[in-house]
C-alpha positions in Angstrom: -38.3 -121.8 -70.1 -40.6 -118.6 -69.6 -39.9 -118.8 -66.0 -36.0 -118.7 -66.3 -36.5 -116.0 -69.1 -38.8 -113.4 -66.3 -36.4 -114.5 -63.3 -33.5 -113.4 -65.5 -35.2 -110.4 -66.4 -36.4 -109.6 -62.8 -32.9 -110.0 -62.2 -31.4 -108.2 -64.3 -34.5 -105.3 -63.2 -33.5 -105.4 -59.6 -29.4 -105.6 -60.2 -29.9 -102.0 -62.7 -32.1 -100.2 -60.7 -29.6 -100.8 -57.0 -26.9 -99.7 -59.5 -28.7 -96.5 -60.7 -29.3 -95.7 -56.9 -25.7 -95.6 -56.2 -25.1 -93.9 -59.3 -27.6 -91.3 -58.2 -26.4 -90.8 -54.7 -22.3 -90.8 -55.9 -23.7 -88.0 -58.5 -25.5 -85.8 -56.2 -22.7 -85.9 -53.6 -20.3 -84.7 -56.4 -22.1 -82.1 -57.8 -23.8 -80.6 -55.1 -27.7 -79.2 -55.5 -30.6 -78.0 -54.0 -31.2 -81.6 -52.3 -30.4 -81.5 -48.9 -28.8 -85.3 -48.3 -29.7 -87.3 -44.9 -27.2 -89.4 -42.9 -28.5 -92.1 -40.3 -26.1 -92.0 -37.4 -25.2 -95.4 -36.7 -27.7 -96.5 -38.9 -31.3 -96.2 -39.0 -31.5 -97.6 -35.3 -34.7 -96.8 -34.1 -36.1 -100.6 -34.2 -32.7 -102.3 -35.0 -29.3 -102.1 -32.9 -26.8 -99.1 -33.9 -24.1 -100.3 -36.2 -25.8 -103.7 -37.4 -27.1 -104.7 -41.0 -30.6 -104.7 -40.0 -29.8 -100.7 -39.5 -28.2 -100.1 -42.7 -30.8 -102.1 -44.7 -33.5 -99.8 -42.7 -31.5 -97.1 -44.1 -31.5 -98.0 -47.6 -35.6 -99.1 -46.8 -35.8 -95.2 -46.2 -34.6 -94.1 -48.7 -31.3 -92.6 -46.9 -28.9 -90.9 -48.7 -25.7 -92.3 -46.8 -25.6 -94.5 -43.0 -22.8 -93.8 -40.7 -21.5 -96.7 -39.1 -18.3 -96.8 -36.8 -15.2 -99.2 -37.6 -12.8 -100.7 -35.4 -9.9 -103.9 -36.5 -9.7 -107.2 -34.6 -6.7 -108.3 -32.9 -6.2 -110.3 -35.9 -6.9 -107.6 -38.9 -10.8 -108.3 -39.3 -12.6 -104.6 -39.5 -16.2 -104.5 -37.6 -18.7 -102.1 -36.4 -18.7 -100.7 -33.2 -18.3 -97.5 -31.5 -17.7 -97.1 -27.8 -13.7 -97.5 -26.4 -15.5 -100.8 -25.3 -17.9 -103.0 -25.9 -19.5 -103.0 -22.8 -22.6 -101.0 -23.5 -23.5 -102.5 -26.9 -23.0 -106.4 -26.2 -22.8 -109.1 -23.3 -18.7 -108.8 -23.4 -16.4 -106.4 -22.1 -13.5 -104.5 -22.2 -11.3 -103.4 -25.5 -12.7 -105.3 -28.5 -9.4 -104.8 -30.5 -7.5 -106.7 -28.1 -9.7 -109.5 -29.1 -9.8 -112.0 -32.1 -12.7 -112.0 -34.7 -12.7 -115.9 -34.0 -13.4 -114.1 -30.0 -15.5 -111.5 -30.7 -18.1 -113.5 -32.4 -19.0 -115.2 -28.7 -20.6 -112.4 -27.4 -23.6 -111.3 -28.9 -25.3 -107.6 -29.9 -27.2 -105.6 -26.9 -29.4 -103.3 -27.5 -31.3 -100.4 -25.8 -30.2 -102.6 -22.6 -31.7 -106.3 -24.1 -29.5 -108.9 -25.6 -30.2 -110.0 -28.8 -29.3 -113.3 -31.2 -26.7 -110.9 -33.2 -23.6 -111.4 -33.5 -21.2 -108.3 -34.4 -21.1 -107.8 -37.5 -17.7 -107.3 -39.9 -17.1 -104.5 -42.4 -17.3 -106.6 -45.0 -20.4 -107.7 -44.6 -21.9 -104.1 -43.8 -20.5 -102.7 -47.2 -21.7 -106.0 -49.0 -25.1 -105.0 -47.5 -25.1 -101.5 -49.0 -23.3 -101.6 -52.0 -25.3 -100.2 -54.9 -27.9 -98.7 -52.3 -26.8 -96.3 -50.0 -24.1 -94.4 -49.4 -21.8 -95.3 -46.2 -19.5 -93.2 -43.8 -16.8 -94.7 -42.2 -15.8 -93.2 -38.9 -13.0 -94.2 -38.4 -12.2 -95.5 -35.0 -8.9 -96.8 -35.3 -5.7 -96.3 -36.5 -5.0 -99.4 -38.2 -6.1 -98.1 -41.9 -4.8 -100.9 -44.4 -7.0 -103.2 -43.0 -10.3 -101.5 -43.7 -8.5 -100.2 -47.4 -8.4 -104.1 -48.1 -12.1 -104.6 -47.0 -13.0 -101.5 -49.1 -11.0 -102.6 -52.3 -12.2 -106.2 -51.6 -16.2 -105.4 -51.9 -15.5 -103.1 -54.3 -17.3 -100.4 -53.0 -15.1 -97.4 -53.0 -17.8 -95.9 -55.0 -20.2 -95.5 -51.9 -17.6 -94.9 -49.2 -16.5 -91.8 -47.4 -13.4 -91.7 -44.6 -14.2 -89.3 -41.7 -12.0 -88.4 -39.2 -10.8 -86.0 -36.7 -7.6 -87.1 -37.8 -5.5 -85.4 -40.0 -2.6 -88.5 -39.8 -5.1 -90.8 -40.4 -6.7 -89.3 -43.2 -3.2 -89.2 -44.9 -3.1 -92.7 -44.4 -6.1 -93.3 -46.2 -4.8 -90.8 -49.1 -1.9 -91.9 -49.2 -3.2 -95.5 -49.8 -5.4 -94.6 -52.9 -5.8 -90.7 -54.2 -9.6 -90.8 -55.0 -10.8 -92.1 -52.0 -14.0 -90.2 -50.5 -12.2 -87.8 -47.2 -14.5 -86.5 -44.8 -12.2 -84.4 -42.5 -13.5 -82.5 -39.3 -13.0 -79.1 -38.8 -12.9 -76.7 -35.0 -11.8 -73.9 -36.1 -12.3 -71.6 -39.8 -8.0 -71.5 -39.9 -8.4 -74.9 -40.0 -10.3 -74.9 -43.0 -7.4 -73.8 -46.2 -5.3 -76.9 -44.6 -7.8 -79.7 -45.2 -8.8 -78.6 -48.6 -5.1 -78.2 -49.5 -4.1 -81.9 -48.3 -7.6 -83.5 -48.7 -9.1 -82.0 -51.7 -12.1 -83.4 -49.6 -15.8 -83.8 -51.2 -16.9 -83.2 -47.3 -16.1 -80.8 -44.6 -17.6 -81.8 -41.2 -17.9 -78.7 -39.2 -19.8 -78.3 -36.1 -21.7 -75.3 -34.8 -18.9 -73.5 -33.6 -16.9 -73.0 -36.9 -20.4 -73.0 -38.7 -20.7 -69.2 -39.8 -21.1 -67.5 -43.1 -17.7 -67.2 -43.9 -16.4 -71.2 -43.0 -19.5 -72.0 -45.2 -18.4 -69.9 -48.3 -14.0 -71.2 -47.9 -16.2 -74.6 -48.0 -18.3 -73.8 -50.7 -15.5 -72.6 -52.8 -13.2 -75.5 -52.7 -15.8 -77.1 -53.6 -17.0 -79.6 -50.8 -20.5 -80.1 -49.2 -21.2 -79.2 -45.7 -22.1 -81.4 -43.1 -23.6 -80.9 -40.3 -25.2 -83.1 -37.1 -28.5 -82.4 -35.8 -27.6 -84.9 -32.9 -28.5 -83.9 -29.6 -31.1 -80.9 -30.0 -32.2 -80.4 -33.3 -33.0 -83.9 -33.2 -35.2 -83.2 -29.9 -36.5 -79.8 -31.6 -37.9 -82.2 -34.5 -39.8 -84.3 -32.4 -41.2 -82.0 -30.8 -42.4 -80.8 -33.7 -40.2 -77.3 -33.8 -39.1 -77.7 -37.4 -38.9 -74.4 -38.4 -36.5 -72.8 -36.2 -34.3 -76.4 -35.9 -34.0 -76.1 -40.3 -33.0 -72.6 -40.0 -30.0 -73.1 -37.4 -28.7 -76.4 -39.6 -29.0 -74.7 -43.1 -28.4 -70.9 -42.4 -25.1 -71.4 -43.9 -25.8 -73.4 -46.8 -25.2 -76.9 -45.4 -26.3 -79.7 -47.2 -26.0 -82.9 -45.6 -27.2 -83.8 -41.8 -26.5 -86.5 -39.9 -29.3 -87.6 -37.4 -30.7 -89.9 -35.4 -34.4 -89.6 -36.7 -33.8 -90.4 -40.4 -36.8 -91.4 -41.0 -39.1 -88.3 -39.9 -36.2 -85.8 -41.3 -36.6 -87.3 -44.5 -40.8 -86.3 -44.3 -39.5 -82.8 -42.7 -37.0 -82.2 -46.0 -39.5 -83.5 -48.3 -42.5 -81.6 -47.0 -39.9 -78.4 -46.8 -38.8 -78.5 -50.5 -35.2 -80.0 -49.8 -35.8 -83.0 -51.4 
């Protein structure tokens, strides 16, 4: 009887403290701070393949603040995680995975870094399942075919953790239109571009990138209000491994942004913490 009494209580421990995380993370995302919040880009997929569970659950191992994973619908209206146009680089099929079945799709199995693996592509469903009361997730969406994620979303019950990004202004509607207090991520090119998304979107993140990043984007942003985010893909990322942190900080948070997406999670995290921006 003692032993069912501590494995409830264990339980009961571990259940509480994955909720509090989430809490935590939806709370800081909402009322924005001096914390500077960390996105892994497909996933923490250093060791494990980009858009797969083992990279969300490194993620959450992390400590990351929210993992970006790409979405796409089956031929049949089962969401999954992929990113490229085909799925020729990332598993042993090819061509256009949306023309396929999930019944099809779960043939072929995940490559990756150029090796074929044992894992099978994995469905929404089970990559919000994976996260939910741990880690924050982006959806980017890659496809137009919006009710069928909505359904996976409001089936997990995790519209707590999950933000829409697009490039999309149509598709973001979609998602509006298909519950008001959805997370919206929109992306802006251009600073005009800004008054239009915070009108329809009332978004609780603009994506810019370093060509509309400037003082004044930052402070239309800021004043909505609506965190920043910005990518340190490509050469911040290659400035932090070469260990040229200061000037690589300075050109991501000039302007006051305060989330970055990256693909070295786990040694921005150190850099932030070290820094004072965590």
């Amino acid at each position: 009887m003692k032993r069912i009494f501590l494995l409830q209580f264990l339980l009961l421990t571990f259940f509480v403290a994955f909720g509090q995380r989430a809490e935590e993370l939806r709370k800081n995302l909402l009322a924005p701070s001096s914390s500077v919040m960390v996105a892994a880009h497909r996933g923490a997929h250093a060791i494990h393949p980009e858009n797969s569970i083992g990279a969300i659950q490194e993620s959450i191992r992390l400590g990351v603040d929210i993992a970006e994973i790409d979405v796409k619908v089956s031929k049949d209206g089962i969401p999954f995680l992929m990113h490229d146009r085909t799925m020729d680089r990332t598993t042993n099929g090819k061509g256009d995975p949306e023309l396929l079945t999930w019944e099809e799709l779960q043939r072929f199995s995940i490559v990756d870094k150029g090796k074929q693996t044992h894992l099978k592509i994995p469905s929404l469903e089970e990559a919000l399942n994976a996260a939910s009361g741990r880690i924050l997730v982006d959806l980017d969406l890659k496809t137009e075919r919006i009710s069928d994620i909505v359904r996976i979303v409001k089936k997990t019950n995790t519209s707590d953790i999950v933000l829409f990004f697009d490039s999309d202004y149509a598709t973001l509607s979609a998602v509006k239109n298909a519950n008001k207090d959805f997370f919206i991520m929109p992306r802006v090119y251009s600073i005009n571009e800004i008054d239009s998304v915070v009108t329809l979107f009332n978004p609780v993140i603009v994506h810019v990138d370093f060509d509309c990043y400037s003082r004044e984007s930052a402070a239309l942003i800021k004043g909505s209000p609506a965190r920043i985010w910005i990518n340190a893909l490509g050469e911040p990322d290659k400035d932090f491994r070469k260990g040229k942190i200061e000037s690589s900080l300075d050109k991501l948070l000039r302007y006051g942004a305060d989330i970055i997406q990256t693909d070295e999670p786990e040694l921005l995290l150190k850099i932030l913490t070290k820094e004072g921006y965590k």
